[in-house]
C-alpha atoms as an extended CHARMM CRD file, in Angstrom:
* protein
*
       248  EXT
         1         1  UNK       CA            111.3890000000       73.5080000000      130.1140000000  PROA      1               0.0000000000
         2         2  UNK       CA            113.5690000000       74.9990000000      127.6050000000  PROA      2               0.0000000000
         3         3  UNK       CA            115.3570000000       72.3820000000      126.1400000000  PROA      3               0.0000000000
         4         4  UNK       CA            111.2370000000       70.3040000000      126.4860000000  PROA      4               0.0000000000
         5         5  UNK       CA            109.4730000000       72.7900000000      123.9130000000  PROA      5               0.0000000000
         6         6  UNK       CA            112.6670000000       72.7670000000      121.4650000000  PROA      6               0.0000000000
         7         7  UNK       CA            112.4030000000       69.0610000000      121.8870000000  PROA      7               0.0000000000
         8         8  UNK       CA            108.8640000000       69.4160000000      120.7610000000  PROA      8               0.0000000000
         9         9  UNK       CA            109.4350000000       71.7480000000      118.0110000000  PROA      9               0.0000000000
        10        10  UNK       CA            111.8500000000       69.3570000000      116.7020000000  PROA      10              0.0000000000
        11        11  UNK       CA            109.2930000000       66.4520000000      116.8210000000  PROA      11              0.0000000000
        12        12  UNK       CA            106.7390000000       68.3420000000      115.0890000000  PROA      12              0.0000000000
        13        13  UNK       CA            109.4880000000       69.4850000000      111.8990000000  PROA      13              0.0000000000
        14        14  UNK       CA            111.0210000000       66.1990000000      111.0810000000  PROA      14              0.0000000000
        15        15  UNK       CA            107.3840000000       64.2980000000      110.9390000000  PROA      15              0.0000000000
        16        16  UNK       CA            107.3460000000       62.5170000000      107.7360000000  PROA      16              0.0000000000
        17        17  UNK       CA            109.6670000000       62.2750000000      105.2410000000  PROA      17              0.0000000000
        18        18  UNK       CA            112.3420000000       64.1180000000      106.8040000000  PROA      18              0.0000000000
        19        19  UNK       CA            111.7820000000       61.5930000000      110.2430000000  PROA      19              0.0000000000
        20        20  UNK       CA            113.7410000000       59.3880000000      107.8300000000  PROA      20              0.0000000000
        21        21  UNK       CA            116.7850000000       60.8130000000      106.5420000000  PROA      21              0.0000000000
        22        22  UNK       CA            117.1770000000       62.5140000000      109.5180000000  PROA      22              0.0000000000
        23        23  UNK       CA            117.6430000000       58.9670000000      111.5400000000  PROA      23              0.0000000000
        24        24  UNK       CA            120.7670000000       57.8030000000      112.3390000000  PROA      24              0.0000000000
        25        25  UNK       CA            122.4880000000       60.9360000000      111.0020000000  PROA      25              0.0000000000
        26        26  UNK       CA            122.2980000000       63.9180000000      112.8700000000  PROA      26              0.0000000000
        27        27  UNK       CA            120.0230000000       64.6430000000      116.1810000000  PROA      27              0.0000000000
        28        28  UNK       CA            118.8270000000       68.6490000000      116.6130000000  PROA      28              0.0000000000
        29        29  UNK       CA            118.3410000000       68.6500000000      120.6710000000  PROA      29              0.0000000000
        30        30  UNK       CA            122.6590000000       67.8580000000      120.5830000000  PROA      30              0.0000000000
        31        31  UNK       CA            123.1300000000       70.6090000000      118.4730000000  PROA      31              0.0000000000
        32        32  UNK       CA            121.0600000000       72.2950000000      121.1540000000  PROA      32              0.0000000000
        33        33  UNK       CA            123.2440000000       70.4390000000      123.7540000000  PROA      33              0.0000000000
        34        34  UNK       CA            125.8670000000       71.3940000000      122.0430000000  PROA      34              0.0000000000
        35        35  UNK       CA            125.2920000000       75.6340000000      121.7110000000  PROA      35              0.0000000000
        36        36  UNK       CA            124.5560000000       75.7350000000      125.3390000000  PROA      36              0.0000000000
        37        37  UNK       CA            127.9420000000       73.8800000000      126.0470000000  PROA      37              0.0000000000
        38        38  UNK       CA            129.5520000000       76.1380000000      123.7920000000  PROA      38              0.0000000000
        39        39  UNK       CA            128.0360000000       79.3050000000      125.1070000000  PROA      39              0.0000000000
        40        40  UNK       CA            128.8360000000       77.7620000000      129.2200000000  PROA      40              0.0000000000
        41        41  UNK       CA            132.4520000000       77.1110000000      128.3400000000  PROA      41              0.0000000000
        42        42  UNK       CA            133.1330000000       80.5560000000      126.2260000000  PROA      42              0.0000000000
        43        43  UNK       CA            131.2000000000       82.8060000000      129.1450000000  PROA      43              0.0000000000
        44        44  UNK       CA            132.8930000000       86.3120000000      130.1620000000  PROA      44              0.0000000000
        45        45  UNK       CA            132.4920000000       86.7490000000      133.9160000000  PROA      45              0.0000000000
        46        46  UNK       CA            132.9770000000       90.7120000000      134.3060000000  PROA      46              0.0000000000
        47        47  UNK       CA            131.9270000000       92.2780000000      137.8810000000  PROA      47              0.0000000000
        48        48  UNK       CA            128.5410000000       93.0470000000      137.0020000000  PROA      48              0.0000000000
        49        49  UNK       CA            127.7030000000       90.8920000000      134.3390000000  PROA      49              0.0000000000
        50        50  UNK       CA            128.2410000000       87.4240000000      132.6860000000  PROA      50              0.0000000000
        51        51  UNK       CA            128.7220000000       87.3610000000      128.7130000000  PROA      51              0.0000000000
        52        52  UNK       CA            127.9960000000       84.5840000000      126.9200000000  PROA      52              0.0000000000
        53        53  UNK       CA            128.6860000000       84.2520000000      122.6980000000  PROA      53              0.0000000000
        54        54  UNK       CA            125.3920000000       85.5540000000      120.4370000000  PROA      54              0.0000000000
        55        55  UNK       CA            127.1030000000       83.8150000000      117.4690000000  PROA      55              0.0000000000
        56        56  UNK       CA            127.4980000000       80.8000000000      116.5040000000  PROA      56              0.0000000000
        57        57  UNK       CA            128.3980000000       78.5650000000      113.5440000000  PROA      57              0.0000000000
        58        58  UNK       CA            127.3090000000       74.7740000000      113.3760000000  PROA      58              0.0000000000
        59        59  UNK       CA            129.6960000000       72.8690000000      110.7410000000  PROA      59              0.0000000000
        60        60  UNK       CA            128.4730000000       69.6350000000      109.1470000000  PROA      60              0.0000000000
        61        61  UNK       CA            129.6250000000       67.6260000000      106.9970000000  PROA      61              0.0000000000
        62        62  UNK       CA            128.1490000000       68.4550000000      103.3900000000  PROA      62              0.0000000000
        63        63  UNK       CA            126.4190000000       64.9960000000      103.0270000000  PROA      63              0.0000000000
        64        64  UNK       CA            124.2560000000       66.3840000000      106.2850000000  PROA      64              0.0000000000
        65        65  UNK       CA            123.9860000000       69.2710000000      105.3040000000  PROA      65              0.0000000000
        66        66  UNK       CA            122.1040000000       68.5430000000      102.3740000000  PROA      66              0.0000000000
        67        67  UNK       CA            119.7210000000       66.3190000000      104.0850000000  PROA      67              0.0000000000
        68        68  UNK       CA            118.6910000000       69.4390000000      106.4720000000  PROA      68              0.0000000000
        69        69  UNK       CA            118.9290000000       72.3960000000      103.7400000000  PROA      69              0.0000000000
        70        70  UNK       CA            115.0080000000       72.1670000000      103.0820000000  PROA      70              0.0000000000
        71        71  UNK       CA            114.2610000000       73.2760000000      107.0240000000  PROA      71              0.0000000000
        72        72  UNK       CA            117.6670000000       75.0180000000      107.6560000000  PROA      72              0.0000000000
        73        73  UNK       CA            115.9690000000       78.1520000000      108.1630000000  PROA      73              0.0000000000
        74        74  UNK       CA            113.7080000000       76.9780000000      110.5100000000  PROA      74              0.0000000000
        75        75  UNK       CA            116.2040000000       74.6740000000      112.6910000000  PROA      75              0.0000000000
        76        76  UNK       CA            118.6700000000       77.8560000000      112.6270000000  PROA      76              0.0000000000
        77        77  UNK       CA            115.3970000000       80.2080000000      113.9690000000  PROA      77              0.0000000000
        78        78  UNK       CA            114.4410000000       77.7010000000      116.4590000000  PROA      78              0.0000000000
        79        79  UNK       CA            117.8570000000       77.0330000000      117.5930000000  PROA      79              0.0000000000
        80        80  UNK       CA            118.1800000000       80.9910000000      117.9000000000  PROA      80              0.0000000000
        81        81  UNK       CA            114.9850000000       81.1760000000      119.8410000000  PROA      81              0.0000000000
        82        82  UNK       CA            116.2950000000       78.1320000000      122.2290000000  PROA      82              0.0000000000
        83        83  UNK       CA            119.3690000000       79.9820000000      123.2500000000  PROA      83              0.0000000000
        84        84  UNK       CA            117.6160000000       83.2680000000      124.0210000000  PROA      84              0.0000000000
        85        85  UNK       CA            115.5980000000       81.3080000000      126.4270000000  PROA      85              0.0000000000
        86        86  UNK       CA            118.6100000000       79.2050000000      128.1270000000  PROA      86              0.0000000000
        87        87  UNK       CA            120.3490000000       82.8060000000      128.7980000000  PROA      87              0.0000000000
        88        88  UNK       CA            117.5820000000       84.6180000000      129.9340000000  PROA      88              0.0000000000
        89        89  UNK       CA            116.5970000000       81.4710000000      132.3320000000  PROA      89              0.0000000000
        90        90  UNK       CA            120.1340000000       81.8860000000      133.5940000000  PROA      90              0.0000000000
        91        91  UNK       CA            120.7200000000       85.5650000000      133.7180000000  PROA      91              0.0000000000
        92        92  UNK       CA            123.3180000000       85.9790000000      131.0440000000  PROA      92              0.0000000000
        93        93  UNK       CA            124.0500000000       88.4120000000      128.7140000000  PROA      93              0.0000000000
        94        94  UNK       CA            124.6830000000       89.3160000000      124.9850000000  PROA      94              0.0000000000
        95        95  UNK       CA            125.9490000000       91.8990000000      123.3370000000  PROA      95              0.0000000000
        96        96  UNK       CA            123.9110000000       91.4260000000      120.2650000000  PROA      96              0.0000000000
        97        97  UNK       CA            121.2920000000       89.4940000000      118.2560000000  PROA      97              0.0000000000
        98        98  UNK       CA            121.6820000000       85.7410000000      118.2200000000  PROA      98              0.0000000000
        99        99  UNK       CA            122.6690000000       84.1000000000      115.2520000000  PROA      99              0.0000000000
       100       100  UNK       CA            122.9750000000       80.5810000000      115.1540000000  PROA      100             0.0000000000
       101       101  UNK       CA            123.8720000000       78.9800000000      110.9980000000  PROA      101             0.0000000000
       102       102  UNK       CA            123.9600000000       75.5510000000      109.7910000000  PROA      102             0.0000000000
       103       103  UNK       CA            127.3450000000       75.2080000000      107.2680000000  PROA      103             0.0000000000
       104       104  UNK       CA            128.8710000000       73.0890000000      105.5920000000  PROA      104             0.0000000000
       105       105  UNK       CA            132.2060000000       72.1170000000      106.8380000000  PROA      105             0.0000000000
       106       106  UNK       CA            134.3110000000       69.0040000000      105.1280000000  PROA      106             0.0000000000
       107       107  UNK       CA            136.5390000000       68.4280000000      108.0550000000  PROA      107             0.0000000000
       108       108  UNK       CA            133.7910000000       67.4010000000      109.5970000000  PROA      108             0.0000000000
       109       109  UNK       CA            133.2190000000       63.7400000000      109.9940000000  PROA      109             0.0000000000
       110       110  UNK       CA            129.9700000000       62.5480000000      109.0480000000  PROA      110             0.0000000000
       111       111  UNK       CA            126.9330000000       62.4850000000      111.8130000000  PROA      111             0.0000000000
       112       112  UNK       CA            129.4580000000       64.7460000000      113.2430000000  PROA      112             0.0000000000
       113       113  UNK       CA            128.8290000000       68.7220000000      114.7530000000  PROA      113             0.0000000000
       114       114  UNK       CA            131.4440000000       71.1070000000      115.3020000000  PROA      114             0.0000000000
       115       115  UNK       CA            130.5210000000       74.5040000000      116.8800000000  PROA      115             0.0000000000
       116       116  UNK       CA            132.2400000000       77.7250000000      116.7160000000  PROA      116             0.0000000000
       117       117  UNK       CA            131.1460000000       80.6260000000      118.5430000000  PROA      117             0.0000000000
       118       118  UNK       CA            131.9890000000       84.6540000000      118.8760000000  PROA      118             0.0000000000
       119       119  UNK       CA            131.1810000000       87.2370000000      120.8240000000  PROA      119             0.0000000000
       120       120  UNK       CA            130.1980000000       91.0590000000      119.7070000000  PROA      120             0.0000000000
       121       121  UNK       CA            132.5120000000       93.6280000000      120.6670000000  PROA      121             0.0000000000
       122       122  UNK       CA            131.6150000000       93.8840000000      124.5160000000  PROA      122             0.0000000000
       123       123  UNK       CA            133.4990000000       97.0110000000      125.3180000000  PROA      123             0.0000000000
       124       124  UNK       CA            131.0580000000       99.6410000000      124.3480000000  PROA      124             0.0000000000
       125       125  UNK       CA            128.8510000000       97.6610000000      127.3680000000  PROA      125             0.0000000000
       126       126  UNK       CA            131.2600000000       97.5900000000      129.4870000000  PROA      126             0.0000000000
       127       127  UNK       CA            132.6720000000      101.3760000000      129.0090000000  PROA      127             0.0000000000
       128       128  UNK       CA            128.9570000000      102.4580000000      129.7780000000  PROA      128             0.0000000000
       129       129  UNK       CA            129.2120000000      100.6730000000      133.1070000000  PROA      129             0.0000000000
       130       130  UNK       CA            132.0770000000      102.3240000000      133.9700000000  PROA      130             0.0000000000
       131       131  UNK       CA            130.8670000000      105.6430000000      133.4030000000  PROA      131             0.0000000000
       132       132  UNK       CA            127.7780000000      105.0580000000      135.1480000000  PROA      132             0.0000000000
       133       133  UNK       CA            125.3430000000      105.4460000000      131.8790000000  PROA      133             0.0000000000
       134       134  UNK       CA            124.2690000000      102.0770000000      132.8340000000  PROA      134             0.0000000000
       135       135  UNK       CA            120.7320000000      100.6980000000      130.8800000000  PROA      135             0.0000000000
       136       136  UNK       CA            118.9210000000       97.9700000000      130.1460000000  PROA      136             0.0000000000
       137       137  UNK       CA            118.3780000000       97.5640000000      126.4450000000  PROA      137             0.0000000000
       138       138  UNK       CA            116.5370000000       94.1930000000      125.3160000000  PROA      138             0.0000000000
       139       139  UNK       CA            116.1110000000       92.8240000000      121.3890000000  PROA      139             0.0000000000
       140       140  UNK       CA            112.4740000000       91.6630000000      120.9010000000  PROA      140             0.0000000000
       141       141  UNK       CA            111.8860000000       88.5250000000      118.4440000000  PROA      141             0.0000000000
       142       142  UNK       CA            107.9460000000       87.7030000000      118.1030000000  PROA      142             0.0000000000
       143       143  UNK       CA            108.4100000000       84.6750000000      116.1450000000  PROA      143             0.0000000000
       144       144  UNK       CA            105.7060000000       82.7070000000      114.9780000000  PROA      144             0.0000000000
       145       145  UNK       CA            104.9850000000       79.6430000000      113.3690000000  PROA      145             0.0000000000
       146       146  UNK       CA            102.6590000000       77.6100000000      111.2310000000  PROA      146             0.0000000000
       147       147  UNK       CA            102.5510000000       74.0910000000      112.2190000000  PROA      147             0.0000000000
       148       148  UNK       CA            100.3750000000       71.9320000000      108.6210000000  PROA      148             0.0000000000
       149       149  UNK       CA             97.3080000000       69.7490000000      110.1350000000  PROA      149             0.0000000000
       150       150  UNK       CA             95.6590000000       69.1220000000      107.4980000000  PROA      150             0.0000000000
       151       151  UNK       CA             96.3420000000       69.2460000000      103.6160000000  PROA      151             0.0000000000
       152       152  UNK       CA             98.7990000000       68.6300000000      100.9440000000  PROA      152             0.0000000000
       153       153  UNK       CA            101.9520000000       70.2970000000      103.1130000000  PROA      153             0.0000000000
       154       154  UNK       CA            100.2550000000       68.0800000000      107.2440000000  PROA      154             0.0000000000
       155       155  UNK       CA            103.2890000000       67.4520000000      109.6460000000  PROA      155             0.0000000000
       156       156  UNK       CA            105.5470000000       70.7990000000      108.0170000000  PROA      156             0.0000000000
       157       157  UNK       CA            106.6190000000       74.1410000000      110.2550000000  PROA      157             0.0000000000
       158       158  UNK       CA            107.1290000000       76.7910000000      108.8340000000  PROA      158             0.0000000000
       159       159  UNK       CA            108.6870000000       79.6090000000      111.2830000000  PROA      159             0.0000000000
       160       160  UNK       CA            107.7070000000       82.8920000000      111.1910000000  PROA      160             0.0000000000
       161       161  UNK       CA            111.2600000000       85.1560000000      110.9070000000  PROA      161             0.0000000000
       162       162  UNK       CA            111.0990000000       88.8410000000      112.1960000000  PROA      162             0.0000000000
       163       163  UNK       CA            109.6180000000       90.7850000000      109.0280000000  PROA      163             0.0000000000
       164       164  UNK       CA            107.3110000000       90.4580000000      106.5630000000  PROA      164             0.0000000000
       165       165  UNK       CA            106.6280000000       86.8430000000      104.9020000000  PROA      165             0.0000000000
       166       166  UNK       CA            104.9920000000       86.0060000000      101.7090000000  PROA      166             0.0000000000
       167       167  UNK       CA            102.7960000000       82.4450000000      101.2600000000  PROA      167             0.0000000000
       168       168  UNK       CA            101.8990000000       80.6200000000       98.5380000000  PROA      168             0.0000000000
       169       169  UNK       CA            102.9230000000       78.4330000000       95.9150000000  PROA      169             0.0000000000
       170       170  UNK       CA            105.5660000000       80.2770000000       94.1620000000  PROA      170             0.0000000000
       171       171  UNK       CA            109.0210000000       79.3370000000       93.7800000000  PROA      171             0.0000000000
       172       172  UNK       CA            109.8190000000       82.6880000000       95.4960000000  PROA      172             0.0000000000
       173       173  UNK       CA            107.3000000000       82.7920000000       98.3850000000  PROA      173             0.0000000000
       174       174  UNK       CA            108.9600000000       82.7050000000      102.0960000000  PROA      174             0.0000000000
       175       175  UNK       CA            106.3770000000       80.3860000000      103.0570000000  PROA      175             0.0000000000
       176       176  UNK       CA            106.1030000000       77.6540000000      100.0910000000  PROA      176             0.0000000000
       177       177  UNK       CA            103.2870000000       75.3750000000       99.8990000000  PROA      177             0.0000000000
       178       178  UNK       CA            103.1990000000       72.3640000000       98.1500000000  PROA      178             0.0000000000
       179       179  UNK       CA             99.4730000000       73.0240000000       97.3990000000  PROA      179             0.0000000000
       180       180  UNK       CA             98.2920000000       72.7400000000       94.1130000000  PROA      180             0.0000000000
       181       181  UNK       CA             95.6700000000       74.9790000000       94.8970000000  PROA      181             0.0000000000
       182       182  UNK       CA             97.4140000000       77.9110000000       95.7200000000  PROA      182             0.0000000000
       183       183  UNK       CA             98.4170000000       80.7930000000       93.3300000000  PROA      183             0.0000000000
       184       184  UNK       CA            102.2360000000       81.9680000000       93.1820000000  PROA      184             0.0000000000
       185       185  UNK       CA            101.0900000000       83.9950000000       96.1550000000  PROA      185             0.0000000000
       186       186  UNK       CA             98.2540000000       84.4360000000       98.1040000000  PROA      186             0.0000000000
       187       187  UNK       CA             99.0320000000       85.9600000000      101.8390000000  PROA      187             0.0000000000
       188       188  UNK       CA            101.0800000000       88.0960000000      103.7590000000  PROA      188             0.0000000000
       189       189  UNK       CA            102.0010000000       87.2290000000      107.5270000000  PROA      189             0.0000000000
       190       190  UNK       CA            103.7140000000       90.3330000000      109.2050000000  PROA      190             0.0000000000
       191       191  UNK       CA            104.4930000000       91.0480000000      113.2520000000  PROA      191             0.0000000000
       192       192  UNK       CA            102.1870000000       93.3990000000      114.5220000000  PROA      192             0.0000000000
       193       193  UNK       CA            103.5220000000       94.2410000000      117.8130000000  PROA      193             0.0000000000
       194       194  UNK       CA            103.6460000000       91.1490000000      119.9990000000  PROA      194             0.0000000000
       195       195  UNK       CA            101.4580000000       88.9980000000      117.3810000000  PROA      195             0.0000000000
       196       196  UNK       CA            101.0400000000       88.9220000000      113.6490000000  PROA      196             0.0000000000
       197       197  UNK       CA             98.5750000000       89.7970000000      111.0250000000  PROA      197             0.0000000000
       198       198  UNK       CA             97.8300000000       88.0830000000      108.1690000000  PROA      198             0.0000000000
       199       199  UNK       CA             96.6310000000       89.5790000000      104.6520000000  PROA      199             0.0000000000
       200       200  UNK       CA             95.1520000000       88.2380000000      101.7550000000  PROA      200             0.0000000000
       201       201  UNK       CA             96.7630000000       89.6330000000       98.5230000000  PROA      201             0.0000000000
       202       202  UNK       CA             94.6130000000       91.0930000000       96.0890000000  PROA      202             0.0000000000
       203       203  UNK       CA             93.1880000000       88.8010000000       93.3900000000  PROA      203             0.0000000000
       204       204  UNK       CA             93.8150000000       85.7810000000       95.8310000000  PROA      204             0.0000000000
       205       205  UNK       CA             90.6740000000       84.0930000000       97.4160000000  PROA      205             0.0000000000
       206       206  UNK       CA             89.7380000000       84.8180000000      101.0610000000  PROA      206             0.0000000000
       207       207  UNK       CA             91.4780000000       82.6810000000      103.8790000000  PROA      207             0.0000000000
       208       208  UNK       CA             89.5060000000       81.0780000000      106.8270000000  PROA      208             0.0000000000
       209       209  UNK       CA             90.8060000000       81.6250000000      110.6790000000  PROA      209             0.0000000000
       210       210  UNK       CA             88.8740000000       79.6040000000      113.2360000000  PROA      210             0.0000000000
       211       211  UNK       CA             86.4950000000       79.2950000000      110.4420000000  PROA      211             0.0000000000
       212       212  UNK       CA             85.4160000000       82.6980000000      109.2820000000  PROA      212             0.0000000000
       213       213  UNK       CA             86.0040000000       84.4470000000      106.1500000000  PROA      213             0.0000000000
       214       214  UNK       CA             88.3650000000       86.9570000000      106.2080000000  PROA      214             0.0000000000
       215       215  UNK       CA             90.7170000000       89.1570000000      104.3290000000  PROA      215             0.0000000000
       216       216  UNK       CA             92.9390000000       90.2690000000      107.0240000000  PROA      216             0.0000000000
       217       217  UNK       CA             92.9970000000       89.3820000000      110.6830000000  PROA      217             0.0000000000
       218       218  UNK       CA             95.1480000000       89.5680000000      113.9270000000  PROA      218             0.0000000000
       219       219  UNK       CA             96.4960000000       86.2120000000      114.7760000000  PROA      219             0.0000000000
       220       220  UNK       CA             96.5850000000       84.8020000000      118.1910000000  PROA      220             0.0000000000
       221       221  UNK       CA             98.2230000000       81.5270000000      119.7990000000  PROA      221             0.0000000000
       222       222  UNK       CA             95.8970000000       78.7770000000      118.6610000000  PROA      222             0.0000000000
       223       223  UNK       CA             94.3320000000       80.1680000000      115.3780000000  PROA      223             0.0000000000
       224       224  UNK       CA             93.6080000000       78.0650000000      112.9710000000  PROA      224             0.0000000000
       225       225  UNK       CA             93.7330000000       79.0550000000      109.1970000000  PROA      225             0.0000000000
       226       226  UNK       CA             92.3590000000       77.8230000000      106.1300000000  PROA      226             0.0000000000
       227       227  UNK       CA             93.2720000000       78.1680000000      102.7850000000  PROA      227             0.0000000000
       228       228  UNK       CA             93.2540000000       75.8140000000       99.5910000000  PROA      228             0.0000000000
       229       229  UNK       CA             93.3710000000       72.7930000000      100.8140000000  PROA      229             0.0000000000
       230       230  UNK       CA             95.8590000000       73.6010000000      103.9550000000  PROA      230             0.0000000000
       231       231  UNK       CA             94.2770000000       73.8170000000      107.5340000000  PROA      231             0.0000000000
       232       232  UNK       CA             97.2040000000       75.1770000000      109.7600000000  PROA      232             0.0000000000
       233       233  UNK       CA             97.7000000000       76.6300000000      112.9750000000  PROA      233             0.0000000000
       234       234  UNK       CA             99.3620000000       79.5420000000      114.5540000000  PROA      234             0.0000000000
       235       235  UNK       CA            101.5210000000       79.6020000000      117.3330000000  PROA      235             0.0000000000
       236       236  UNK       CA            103.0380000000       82.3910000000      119.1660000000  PROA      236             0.0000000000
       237       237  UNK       CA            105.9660000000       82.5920000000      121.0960000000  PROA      237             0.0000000000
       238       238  UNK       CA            108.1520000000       86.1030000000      122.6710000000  PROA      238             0.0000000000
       239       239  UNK       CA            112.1080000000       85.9010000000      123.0300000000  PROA      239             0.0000000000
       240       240  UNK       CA            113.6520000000       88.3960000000      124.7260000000  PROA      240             0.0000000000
       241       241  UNK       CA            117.4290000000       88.2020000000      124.7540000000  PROA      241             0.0000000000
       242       242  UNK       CA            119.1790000000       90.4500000000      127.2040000000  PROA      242             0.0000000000
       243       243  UNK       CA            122.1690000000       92.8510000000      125.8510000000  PROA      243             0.0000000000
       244       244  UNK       CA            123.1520000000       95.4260000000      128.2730000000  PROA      244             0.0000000000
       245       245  UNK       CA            121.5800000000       95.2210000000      132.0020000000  PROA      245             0.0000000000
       246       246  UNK       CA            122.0980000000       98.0450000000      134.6280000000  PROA      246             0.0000000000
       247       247  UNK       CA            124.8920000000       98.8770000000      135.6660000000  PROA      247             0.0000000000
       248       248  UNK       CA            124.8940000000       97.8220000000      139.6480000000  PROA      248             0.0000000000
């Protein structure tokens, strides 16, 4: 089920233009294949616990690189969210954040991955066992995303990172639309909680979710927002990554 919905994500993102240059170089679910391998071969097996890395690095060549700079952020979030899920599904744990970047390495062959992983310093976890101040502590991401239907930017994702974005046109803008449209900025989009709220900024024209005027409103799985010439909609998804579990 996991690897299914990254397999979707990944359908969804390279629509289009990037379907192209993306075919025949480099495929995103065996990068996926390829962190979870990592992440099975590099596990810590402790007596209460099984570690696995929470950072990795995924070299390619610079030519491929290139080709996925322009959604980099959004393969590295996705690819982030996708090994949360694999070690939670399998009861494994981190000792921090996962952190998953796409670099540029030239001994690298093209079409080519190489992955490289670490693990944070796991002895502060394991000390607390010991001593019997076992707890279980758990990082939160809400990340979001806003998947283009209809409009100047149909078939892009944008993901939703864990703080406050700005859209709009502008060269500067988190979320960048290619909408002529659109002022240099026109929303925010910040978690609230386990969802997100989006905000018009001041002097920009209203936005439309499900088809009502608004200024600001709570977004929930499904919504669908309208602004300029852009109809896209919102979808939700919780990752919870385990870092320290009781100690038994």
């Amino acid at each position: 089920m996991v690897l299914e919905r990254l397999e979707s994500f990944v359908e969804n993102l390279v629509e289009g233009a990037f379907s192209v240059v993306l075919r025949g170089r480099i495929e995103p679910l065996e990068i996926a294949r390829r962190l979870t391998r990592e992440a099975d071969e590099r596990k810590i097996i402790t007596l209460n616990r099984v570690y696995v890395p929470n950072v990795f690095t995924v070299g390619l060549h610079p030519a491929d690189l290139a080709v996925v700079q322009p959604i980099a952020p959004e393969l590295e979030a996705e690819f982030q969210r996708f090994v949360g899920e694999w070690a939670v599904d399998r009861d494994y744990t981190v000792t921090g954040p996962i952190r998953v970047t796409l670099a540029e390495d030239e001994k690298v062959g093209r079409c080519r991955i190489k992955v490289r992983s670490a693990l944070d310093d796991i002895r502060a976890s394991e000390t607390a066992a010991r001593m019997g101040l076992g707890f279980e502590l758990q990082v939160d991401e809400t990340i979001g995303c806003l998947w283009a239907e209809e409009g100047p930017d149909a078939g892009r994702a944008f993901t939703l990172q864990n703080r406050l974005m700005i859209l709009g046109g502008g060269r500067d803008c988190d979320i960048r639309l290619d909408d002529p449209e659109l002022p240099e900025a026109c929303a925010t989009v910040v978690p609230a909680g386990s969802s997100w709220r989006i905000e018009v900024l001041d002097g920009a024209p209203c936005l439309w979710v499900n088809e009502e005027p608004v200024r600001e409103a709570r977004l929930t799985d499904g919504d669908t927002i309208r602004f300029g010439g852009n109809v896209v909609r919102f979808h939700l998804s919780d990752v919870k990554s385990r870092v320290m579990t009781d100690a038994a």
